[in-house]
C-alpha positions in Angstrom: 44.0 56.8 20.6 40.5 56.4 21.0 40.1 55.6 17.0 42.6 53.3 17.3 41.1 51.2 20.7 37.3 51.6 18.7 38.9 49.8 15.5 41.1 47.6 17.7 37.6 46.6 19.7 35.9 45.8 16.3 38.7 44.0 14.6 38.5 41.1 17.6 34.6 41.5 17.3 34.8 40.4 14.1 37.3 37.7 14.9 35.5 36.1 17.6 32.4 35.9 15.4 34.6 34.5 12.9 35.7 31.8 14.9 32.0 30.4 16.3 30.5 31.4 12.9 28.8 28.0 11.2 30.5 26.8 8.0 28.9 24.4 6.9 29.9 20.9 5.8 33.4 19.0 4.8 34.8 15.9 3.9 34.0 13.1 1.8 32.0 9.8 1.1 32.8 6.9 -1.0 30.4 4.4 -1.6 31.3 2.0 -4.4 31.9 3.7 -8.0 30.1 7.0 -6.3 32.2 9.7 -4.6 30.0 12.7 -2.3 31.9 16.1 -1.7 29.4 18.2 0.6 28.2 21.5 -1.6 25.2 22.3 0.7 23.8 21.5 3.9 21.6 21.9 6.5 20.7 21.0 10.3 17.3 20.6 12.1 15.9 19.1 15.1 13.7 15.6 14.6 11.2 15.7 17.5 9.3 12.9 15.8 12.2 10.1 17.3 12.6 9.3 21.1 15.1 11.0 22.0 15.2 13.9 19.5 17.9 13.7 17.0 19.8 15.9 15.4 19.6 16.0 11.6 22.5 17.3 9.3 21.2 17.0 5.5 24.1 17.3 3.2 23.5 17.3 -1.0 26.2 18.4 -3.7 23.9 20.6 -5.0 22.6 23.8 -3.8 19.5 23.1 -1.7 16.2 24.6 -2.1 15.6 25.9 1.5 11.8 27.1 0.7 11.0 23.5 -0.4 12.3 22.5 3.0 10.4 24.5 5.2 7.4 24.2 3.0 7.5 20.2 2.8 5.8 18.1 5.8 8.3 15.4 5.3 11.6 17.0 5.7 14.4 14.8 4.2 12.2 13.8 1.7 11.8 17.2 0.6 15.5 17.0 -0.4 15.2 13.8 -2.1 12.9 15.0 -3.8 15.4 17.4 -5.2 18.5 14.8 -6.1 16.5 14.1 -9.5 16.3 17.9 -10.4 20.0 18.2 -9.9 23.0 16.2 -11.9 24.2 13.4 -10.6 22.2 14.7 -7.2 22.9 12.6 -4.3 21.6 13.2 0.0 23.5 12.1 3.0 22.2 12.5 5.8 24.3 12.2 9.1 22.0 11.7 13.1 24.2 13.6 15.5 22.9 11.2 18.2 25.5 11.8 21.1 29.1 13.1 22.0 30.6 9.8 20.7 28.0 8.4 18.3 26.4 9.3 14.9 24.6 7.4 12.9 24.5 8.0 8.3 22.1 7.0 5.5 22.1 7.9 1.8 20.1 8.8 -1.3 22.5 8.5 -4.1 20.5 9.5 -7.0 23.1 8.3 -10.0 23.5 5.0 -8.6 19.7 4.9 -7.6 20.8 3.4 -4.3 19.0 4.6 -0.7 21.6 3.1 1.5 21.2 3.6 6.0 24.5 2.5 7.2 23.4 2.3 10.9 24.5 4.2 14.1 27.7 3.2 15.0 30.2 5.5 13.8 32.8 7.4 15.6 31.5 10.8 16.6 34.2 13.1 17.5 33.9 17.5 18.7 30.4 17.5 18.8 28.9 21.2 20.0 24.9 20.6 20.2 23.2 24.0 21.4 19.8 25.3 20.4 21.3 27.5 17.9 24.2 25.4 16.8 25.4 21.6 15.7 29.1 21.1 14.8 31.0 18.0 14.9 32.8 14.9 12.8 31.6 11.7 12.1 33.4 9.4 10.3 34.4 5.5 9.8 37.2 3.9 11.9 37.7 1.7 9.0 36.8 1.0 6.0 33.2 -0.8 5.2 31.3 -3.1 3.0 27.3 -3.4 2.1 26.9 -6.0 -0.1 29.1 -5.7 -2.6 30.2 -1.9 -2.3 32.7 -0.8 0.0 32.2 2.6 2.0 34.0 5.1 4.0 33.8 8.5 5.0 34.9 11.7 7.3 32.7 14.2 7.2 32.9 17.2 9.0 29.9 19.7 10.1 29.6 23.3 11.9 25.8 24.6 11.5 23.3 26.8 12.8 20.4 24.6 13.2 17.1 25.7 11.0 13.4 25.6 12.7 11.3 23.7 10.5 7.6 24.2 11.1 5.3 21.3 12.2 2.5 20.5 10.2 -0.7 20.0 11.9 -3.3 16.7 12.1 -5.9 16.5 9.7 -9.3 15.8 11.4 -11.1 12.4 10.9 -11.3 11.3 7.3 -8.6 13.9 6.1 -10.2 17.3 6.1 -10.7 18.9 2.7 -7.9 17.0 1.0 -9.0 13.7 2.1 -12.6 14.7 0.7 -11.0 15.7 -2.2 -9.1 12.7 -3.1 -12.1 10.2 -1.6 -14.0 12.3 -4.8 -11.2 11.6 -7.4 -11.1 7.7 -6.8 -15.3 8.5 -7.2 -14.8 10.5 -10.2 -12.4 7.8 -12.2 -14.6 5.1 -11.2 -17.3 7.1 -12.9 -14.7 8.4 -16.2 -15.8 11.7 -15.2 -13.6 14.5 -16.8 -15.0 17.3 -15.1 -15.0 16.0 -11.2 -11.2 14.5 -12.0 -8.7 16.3 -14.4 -8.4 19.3 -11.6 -7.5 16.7 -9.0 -4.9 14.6 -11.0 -1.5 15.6 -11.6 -0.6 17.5 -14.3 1.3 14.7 -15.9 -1.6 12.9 -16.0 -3.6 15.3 -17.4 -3.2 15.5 -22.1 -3.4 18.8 -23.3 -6.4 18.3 -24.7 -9.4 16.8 -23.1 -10.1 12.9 -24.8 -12.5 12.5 -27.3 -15.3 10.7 -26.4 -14.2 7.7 -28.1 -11.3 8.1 -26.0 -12.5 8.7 -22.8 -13.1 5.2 -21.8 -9.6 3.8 -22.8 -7.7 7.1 -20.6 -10.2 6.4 -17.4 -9.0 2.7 -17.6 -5.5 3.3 -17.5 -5.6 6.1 -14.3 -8.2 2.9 -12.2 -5.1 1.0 -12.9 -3.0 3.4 -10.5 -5.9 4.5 -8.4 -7.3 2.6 -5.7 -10.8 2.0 -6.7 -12.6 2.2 -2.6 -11.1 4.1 -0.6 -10.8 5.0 3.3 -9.1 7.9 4.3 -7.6 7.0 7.9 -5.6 10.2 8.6 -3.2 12.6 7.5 -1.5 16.1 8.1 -1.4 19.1 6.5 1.0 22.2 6.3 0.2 25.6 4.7 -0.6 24.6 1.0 0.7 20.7 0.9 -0.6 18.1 2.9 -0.5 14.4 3.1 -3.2 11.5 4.0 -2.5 7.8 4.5 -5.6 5.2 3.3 -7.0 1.7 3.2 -9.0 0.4 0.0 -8.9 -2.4 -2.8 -7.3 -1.6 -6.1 -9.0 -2.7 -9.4 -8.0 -6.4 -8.8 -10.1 -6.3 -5.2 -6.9 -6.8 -3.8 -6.5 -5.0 -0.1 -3.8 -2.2 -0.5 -3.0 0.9 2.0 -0.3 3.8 1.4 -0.1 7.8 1.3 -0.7 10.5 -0.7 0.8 13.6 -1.5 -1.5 16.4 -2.2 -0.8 20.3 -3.1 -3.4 22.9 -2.9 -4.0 24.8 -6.2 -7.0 27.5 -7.4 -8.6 24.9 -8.5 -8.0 23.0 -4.9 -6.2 19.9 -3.6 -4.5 18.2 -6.5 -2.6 14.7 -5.9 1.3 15.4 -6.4 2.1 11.8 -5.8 1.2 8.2 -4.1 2.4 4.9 -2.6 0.4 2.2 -2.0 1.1 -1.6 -0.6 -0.5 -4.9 -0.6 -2.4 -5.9 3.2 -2.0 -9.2 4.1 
């Protein structure tokens, strides 16, 4: 008898674990030509927003968690990883209250980054420290442009602490030095100052020939600023990010971002945006 109440004791153990366990996400998205069926997802806490939102990331591919947590910018760490993935596409859903939820997109195949707004039916929604579960789907079908959407998706995760990165001082710390001294280094075609702090896709195989070296300088000032001002940025473990003001090549006023990974060699440029200032 004992046995039998110890196995009896587990078995509902089990079950009741079973029952609050997380499983993921469900449902499905149409959007247009493109249909989304939830393979992966994930759920963290966006303290960045007044009032803190909720996040649930979904992808139909297997998401790189590492990336995740390693990335300063969190959904954009999973963009990142729609072109690495077949036909990879993001939605993201904003568990914002018991009734509302709010959903955007990155549909890689139909290179579309849609935001639908916040005003879908939110239905079930469990929001605990640990835990985010809930539906949100449309009440009817909708229209952008000239696609029509809708969706019910389903969710029931445990939510992920992602780690903050932390403010670079004035200037940018050591990756803002370092990329203030690439911008010097192209202005001045010099190989040895800039091919460790360029991407490696923007690095030949070979270093130029002499003959060369003018021609392949011209062509990175055309995507470099050529003065810049690093204003601020942030930095987390190994990657790190700096936003600038400068004039590009025309003298033209331009500010943006840059992405930056630390390497032996030290902070390399991963990737940038800049804009025209009025």
């Amino acid at each position: 008898m004992p046995r039998l109440r110890t196995l009896l004791t587990l078995s509902l153990l089990l079950l009741g674990s079973a029952l609050f366990a997380a499983d993921g996400a469900k449902g499905t998205f149409h959007f247009g030509s493109v249909t989304f069926t939830p393979v992966d997802s994930m759920a963290y806490l966006e303290t960045d927003v007044d009032p803190p939102a909720r996040i649930v990331m979904l992808t139909n591919f297997k998401i790189d968690r590492q990336a995740v947590l390693e990335a300063i910018n969190t959904p954009g760490a999973v963009i990142d990883q729609t072109s690495r993935a077949d036909g990879g596409a993001m939605l993201i859903i904003r568990a914002l209250s018991p009734e509302k939820c709010g959903v955007s997109a990155f549909l890689n195949q139909a290179q579309k980054q849609i935001d639908l707004g916040n005003s879908f039916v939110a239905k079930g929604v469990v929001a605990t420290a640990s835990r985010v579960a809930g539906e949100c789907a449309t009440s009817t079908p909708g229209k952008m442009f000239d696609d029509a959407y809708d969706f019910r998706l389903s969710y029931d995760l445990p939510m992920t602490a992602i780690p903050k990165p932390t403010a670079l001082p004035a200037g940018g710390g050591e990756p803002g030095a370092a990329y203030a001294a690439l911008v010097k280094a192209i202005q001045a075609a010099d190989w040895t100052a800039a091919h460790v702090k360029l991407p490696p896709d923007q690095v030949p195989e070979t270093k130029p020939k002499p003959s060369e070296m003018k021609e392949y300088f011209h062509g990175l000032a055309l995507n470099y600023p050529k003065t810049v001002n690093v204003v601020s940025g942030q930095v987390k473990g190994d990657r790190a990010t700096i936003d600038i003001t400068g004039t590009n090549d025309e003298n033209k006023k331009i500010k943006g971002g840059v992405a930056m990974k630390k390497t032996a060699d030290g902070w390399q440029v991963i990737d940038q945006n800049f804009y025209f200032v009025e």
